[in-house]
C-alpha positions as CSV (number, residue, x, y, z in Angstrom):
1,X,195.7,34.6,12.5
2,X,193.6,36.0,9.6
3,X,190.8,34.1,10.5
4,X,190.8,36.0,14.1
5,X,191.2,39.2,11.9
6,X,188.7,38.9,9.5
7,X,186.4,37.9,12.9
8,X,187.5,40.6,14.4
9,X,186.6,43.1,11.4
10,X,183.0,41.5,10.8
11,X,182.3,41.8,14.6
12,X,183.8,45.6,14.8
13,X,181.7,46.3,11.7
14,X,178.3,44.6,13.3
15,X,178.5,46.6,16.5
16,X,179.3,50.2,15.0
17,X,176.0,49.8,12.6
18,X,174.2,48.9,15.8
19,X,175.6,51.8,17.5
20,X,175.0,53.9,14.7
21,X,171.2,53.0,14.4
22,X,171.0,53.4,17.5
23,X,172.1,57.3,17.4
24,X,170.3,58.1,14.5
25,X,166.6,59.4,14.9
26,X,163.4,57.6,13.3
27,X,163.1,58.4,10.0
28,X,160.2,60.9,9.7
29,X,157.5,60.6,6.4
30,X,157.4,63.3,4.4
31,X,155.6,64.6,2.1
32,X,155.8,62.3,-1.7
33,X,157.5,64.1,-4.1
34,X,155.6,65.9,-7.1
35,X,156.7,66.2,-10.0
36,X,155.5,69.1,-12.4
37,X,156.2,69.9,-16.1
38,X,156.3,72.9,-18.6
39,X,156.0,73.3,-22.1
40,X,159.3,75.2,-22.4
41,X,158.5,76.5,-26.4
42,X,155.0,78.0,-25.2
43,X,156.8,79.6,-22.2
44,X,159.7,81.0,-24.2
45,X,157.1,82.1,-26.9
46,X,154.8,83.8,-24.6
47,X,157.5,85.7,-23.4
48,X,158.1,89.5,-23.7
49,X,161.0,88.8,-26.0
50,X,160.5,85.5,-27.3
51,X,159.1,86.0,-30.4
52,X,162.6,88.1,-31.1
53,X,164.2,85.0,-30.4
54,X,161.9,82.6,-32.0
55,X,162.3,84.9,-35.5
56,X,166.4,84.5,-34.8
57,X,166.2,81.0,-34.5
58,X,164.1,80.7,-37.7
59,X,166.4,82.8,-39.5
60,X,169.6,80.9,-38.6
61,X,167.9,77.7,-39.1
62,X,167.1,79.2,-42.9
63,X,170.7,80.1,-43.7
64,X,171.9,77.1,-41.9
65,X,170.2,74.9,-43.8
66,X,171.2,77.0,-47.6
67,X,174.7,76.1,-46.4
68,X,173.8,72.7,-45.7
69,X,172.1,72.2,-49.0
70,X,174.8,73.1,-51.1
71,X,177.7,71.1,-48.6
72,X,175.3,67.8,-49.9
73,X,175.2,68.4,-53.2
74,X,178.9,68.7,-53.5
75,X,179.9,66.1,-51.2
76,X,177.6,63.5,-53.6
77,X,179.7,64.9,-56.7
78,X,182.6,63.9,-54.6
79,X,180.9,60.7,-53.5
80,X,180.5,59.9,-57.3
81,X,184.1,61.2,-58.5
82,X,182.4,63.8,-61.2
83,X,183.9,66.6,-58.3
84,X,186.2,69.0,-59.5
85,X,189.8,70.2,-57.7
86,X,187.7,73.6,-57.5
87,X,184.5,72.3,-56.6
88,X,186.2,69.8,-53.7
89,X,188.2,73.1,-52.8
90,X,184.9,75.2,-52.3
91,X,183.3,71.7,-50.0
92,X,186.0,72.6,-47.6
93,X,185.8,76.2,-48.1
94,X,181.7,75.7,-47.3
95,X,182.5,73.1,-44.3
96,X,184.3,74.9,-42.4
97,X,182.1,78.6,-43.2
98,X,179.5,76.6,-41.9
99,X,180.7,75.5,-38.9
100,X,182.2,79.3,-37.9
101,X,178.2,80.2,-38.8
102,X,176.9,78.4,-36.7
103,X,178.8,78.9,-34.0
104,X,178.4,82.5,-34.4
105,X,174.8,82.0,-34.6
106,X,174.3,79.8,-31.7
107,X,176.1,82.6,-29.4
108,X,173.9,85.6,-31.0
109,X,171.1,83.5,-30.0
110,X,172.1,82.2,-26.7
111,X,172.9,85.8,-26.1
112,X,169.4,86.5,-27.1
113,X,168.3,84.0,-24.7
114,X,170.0,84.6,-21.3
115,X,167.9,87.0,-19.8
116,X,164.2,85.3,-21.0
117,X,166.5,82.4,-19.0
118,X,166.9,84.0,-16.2
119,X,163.5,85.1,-16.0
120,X,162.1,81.8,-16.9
121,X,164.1,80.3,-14.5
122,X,162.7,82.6,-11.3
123,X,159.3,82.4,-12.6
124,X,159.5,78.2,-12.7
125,X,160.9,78.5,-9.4
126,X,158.6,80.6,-7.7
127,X,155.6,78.8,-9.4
128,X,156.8,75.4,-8.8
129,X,157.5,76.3,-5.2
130,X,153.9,77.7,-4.8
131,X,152.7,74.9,-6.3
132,X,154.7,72.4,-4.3
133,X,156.8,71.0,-7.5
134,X,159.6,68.6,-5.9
135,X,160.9,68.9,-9.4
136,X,160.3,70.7,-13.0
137,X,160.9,68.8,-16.2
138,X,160.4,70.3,-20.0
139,X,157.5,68.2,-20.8
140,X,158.6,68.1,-24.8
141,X,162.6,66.6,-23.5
142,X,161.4,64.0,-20.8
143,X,159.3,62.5,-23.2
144,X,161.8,62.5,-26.3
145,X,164.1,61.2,-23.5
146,X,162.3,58.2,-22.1
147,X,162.9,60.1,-19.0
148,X,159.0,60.2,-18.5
149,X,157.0,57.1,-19.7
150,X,153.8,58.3,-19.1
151,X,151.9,61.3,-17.4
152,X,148.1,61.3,-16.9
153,X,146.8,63.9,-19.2
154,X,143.8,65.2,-16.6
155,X,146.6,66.0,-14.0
156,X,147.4,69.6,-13.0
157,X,151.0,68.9,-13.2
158,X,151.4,71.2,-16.4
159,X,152.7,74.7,-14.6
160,X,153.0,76.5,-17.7
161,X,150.2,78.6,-17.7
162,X,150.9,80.0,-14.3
163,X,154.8,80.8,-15.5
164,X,153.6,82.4,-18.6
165,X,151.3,84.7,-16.3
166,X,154.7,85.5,-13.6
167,X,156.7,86.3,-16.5
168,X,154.3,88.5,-18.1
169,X,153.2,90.4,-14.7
170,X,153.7,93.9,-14.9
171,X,156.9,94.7,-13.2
């Protein structure tokens, strides 16, 4: 009996892909995908207000890194035992005024950031669709990422030239 079944499920299977192919139209060509590729820093620095937000991020990458400096030197005295109960107190103390910096930082920032976004963004989007981009990759992040292995450096795929010129139109 599950013999016949397992016939019977195979068979019903076979005949509704037939069917199916059957009903679905010939696959049409289209056109090959293209993929195109910015240099996000030299958009976001071309930018009307990038340098304000280039000169943030500098800023908070400075006092970031003070903090930083003085969180190594007294975790290695607690590392080695030579730490005091004031100077282990003050590690924590710096930890965690660290981390509350940085967070606060990262929002001023990303507050700096949101409308250069959003006219980034519309600029990539009406270039790339001009230029019949499929796709838009930060050129600097698909090649940390392994994402892109290699892109031939004669192609015109680079669209950051024409978004720096959108976002700095006249409006």
């Amino acid at each position: 009996m599950k013999k016949h079944l397992q016939v019977f499920l195979v068979a019903s299977a076979l005949v509704f892909s037939a069917a199916q192919a059957q009903t679905q139209p010939p696959a049409v060509p289209s056109a090959p995908a293209m993929t195109c590729f910015i240099n996000a820093q030299k958009v976001l620095a071309a930018h009307p207000q990038g340098p304000k937000v280039l000169e943030a991020q500098q800023r908070a990458q400075a006092e970031l890194k003070d903090l930083s400096d003085k969180v190594q030197a007294l975790q290695a005295k607690v590392a080695n035992n030579t730490a005091t109960p004031a100077e282990r107190q003050q590690l924590e103390t710096l930890i965690k005024t660290g981390q509350a910096r940085q967070t606060q930082l990262k929002t001023q920032i990303d507050k700096l950031l949101e409308p250069i976004t959003k006219d980034v963004d519309a600029a990539v989007a009406k270039v790339g669709t001009a230029k019949g981009c499929s796709v838009v990759l930060d050129r600097d992040i698909a090649a940390r990422s392994g994402l892109v292995v290699w892109v031939n450096p004669n192609s015109t795929l680079d669209i950051s030239d024409d978004v720096i010129l959108e976002i700095t139109k006249p409006k």
